[in-house]
C-alpha positions as CSV (number, residue, x, y, z in Angstrom):
1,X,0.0,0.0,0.0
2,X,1.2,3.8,-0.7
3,X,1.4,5.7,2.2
4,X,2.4,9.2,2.4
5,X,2.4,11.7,5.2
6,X,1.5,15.4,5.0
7,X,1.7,17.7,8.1
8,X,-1.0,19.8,7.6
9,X,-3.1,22.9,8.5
10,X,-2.6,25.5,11.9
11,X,-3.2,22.6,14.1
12,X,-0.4,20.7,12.3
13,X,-2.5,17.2,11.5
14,X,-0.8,14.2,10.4
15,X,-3.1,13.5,7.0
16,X,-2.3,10.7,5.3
17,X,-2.6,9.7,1.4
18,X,-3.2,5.9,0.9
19,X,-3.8,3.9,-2.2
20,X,-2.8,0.7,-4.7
21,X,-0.2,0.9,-6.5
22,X,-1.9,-1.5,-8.9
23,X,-5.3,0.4,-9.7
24,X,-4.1,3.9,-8.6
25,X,-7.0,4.4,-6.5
26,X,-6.7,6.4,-3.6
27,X,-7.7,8.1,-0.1
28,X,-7.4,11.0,1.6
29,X,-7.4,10.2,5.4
30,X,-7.9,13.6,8.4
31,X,-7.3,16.7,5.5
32,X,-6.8,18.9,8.2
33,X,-5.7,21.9,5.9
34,X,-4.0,22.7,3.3
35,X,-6.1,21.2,0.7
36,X,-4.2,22.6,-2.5
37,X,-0.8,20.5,-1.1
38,X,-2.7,17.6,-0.5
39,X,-4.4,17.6,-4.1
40,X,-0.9,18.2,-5.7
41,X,0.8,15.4,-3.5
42,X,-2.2,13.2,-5.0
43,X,-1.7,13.9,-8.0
44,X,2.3,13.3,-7.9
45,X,1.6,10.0,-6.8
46,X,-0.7,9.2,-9.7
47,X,-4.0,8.4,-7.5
48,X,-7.5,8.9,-8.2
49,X,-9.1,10.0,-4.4
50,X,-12.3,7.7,-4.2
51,X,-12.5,8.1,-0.6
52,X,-11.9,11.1,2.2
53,X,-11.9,9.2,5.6
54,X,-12.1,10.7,9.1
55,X,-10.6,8.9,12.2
56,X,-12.6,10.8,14.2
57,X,-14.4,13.9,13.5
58,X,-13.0,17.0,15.5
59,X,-12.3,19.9,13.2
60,X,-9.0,20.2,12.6
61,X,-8.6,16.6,11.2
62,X,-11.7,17.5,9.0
63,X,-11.2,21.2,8.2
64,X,-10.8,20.2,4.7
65,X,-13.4,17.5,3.8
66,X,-15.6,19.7,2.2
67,X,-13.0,21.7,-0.3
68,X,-11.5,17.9,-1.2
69,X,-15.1,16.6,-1.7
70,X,-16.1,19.7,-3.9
71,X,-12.6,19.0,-5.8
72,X,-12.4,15.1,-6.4
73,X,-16.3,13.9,-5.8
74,X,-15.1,11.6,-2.8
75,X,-17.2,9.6,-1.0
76,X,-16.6,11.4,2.9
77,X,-16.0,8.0,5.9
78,X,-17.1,8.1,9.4
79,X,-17.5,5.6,11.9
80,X,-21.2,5.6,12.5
81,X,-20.9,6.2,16.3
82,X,-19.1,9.5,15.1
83,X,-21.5,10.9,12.6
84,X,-24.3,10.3,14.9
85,X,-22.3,12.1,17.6
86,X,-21.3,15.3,15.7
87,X,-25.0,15.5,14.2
88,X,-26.1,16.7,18.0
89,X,-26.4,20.6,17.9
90,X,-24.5,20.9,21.4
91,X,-21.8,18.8,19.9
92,X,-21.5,20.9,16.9
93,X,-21.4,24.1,19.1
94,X,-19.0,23.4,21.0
95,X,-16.3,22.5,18.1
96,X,-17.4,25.6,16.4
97,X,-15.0,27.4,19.2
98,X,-11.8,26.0,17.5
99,X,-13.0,28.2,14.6
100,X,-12.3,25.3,11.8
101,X,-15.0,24.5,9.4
102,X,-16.8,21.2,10.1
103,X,-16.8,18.4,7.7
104,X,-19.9,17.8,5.9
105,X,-22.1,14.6,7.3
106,X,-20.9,11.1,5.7
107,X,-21.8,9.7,2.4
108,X,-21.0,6.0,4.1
109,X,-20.9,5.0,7.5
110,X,-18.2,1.7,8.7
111,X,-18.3,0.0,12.0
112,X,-16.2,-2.0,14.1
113,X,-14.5,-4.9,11.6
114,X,-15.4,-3.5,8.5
115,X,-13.4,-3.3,5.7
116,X,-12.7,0.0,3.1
117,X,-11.8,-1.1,-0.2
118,X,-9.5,0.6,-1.9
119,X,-8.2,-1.3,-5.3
120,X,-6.5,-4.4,-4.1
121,X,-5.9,-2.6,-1.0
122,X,-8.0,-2.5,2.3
123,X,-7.8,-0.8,5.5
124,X,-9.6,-2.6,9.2
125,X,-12.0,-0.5,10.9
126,X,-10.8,-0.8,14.7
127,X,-13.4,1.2,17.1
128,X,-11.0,2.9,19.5
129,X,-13.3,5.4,21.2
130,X,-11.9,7.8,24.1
131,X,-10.9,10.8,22.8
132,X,-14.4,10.5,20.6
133,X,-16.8,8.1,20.8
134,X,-16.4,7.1,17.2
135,X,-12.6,7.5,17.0
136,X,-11.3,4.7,14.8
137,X,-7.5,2.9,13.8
138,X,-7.2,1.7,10.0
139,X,-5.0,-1.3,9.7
140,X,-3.3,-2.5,6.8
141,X,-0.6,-4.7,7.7
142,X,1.7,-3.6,8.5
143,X,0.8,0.1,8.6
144,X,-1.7,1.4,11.8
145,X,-3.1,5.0,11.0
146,X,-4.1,5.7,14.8
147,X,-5.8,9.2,14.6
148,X,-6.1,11.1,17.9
149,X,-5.7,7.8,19.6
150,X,-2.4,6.9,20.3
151,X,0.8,9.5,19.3
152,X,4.5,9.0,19.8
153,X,5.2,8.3,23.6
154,X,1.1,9.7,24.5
155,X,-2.4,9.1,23.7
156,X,-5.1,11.6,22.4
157,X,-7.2,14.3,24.8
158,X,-9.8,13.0,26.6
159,X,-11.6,16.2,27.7
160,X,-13.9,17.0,24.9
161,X,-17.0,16.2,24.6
162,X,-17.7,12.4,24.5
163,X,-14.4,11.8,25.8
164,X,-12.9,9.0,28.2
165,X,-9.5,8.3,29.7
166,X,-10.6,4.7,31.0
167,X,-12.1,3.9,27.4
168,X,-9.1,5.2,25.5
169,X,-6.7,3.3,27.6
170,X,-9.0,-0.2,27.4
171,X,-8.7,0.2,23.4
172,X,-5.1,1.0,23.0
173,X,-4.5,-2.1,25.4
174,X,-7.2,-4.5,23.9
175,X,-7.2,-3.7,20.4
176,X,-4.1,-2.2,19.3
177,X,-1.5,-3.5,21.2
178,X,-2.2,-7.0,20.5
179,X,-1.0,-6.0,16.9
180,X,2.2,-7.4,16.0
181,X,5.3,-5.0,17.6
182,X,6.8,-4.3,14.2
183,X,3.2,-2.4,12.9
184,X,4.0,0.9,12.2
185,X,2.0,3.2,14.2
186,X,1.5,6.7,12.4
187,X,0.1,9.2,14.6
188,X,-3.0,11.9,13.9
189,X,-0.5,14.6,15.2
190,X,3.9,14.5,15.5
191,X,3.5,15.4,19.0
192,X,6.7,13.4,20.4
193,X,7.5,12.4,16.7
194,X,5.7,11.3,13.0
195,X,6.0,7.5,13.2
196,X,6.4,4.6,15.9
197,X,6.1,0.7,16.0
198,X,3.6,-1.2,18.4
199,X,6.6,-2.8,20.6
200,X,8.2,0.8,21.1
201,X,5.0,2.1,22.3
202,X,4.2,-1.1,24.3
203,X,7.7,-0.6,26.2
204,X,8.2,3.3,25.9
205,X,4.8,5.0,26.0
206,X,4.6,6.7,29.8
207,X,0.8,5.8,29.8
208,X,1.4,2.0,29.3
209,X,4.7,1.0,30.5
């Protein structure tokens, strides 16, 4: 799988650009800014966007769903627990502080389990709520795009809105860290660096070890 990192927006976001090599389809996953950088990065790695897919749905991972749906007719991803979340009108003013444009509501929906197609290539919906309740991992072995979830050496917030310290920490334990220790963890923000393995976070990370 193609997998190219982009640092984007004033709340420097870790976006990500995935796709097949084989069909040149793509996805766009957390455009947190800078949409015109991520369109020319597509289009430097030859990929057709089919997808724009949200870890979790706090505006600055999503700042820029709307301008990449308007520009490449993507079908916008949310877990379902998410969508439903952000839909509430105290949910939506709240975020509307940060003063970052929300994302539009989902075209599709994916649970825990579920699979996103893209070509020959498919990412692993794991449910990782606790910084949002529909906060979500995508795994394709042997990469692990972790959101807001888990970062270099800490884990995501859990005072917003729908957020939970004991929930995060269950997920991380029971879901990701039984990944095997060479899966590349790449983070929804370079807070204490841009990438990480399983087994360095399992051995390093303050809030496990």
């Amino acid at each position: 799988m193609i997998i190219k990192q982009l640092v984007v927006g004033s709340m420097e976001v870790c976006c990500y650009i995935v796709g097949c090599p084989k069909s040149g389809k793509g996805a766009v996953v957390d455009p947190g800014g800078d949409v015109e950088r991520i369109l020319a990065t597509v289009e430097e790695l030859g990929l057709s966007v089919e997808y724009i897919i949200a870890t979790h749905g706090h505006p600055d991972h999503v700042c820029g769903n709307r301008q990449l749906k308007e520009a490449t007719s993507a079908s916008i991803v949310f877990h379902k627990l998410e969508d439903d979340f952000l839909r509430k009108p105290e949910v939506g003013n709240y975020f509307s502080m940060l003063g970052l444009e929300a994302s539009p509501p989902a075209d599709i929906t994916v649970e825990e389990g579920e699979t996103i197609t893209i070509g020959e290539e498919k990412l692993k919906v794991i449910h990782t709520p606790g910084h949002s309740p529909g906060g979500m991992c995508l795994y394709n072995e042997p990469n692990l795009i972790t959101g807001d979830t888990l970062f270099v050496g800490a884990i995501g917030r859990t005072d917003f809105p729908g957020g939970s310290y004991s929930d995060l920490i269950e997920m991380v334990n029971e879901k990701l860290f039984i990944l095997p220790e060479d899966t590349v963890v790449w983070p929804g923000h370079g807070y204490g660096g841009k990438r990480s393995t399983i087994g360095q976070e399992k051995k390093f990370n303050p809030y496990f070890s």
